[in-house]
C-alpha positions, -999 to +999 in steps of 0.1 A: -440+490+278-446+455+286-424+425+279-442+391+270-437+365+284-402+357+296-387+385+279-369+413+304-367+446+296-332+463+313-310+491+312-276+484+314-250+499+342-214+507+330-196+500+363-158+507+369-140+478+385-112+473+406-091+450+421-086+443+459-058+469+457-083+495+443-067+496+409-088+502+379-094+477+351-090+488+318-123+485+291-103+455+277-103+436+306-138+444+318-152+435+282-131+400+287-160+393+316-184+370+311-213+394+330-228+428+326-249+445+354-286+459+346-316+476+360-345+456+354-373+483+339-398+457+331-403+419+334-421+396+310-465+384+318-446+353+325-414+365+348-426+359+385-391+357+403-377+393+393-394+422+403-388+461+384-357+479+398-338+451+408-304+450+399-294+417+378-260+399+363-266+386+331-247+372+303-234+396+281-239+384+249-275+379+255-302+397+245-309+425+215-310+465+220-338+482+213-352+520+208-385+526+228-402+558+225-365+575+224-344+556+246-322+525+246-329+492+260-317+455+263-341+427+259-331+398+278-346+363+282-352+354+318-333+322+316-299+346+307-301+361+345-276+349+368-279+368+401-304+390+412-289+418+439 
């Protein structure tokens, strides 16, 4: 699979959050955030600055799921990525 060019290919990362005090959110008030956590599994011919296997924040509502050869993807533009960890 190969994106072109500033498309992203990721897999998203369900992560549990808690607070300072090490209480869990509930699903309603980690869907109210803004960001969702990915593994990059391919960049776009034109992505230079994000690399395979690096984790990224992006916006949530970015982006369209996809089936490729059986599993599940998110296809992102690069311009939706907010951090790279």
């Amino acid at each position: 699979m190969k994106p072109i060019g500033k498309y992203i290919a990721i897999t998203t990362i369900e992560e549990e959050v808690k607070t300072s005090s090490g209480l869990l959110l509930s699903s309603d008030d980690v869907s109210s955030m803004r960001y969702k956590k990915g593994v990059v599994v391919a960049p776009g011919t034109d992505v230079s600055v994000i690399n395979s296997g690096e984790h990224i924040y992006y916006d949530k509502s970015a982006g369209y799921s996809m089936m490729i050869n059986g599993e599940s993807y998110t296809i992102i533009s690069e311009r939706d990525v907010v951090v790279v960890i």
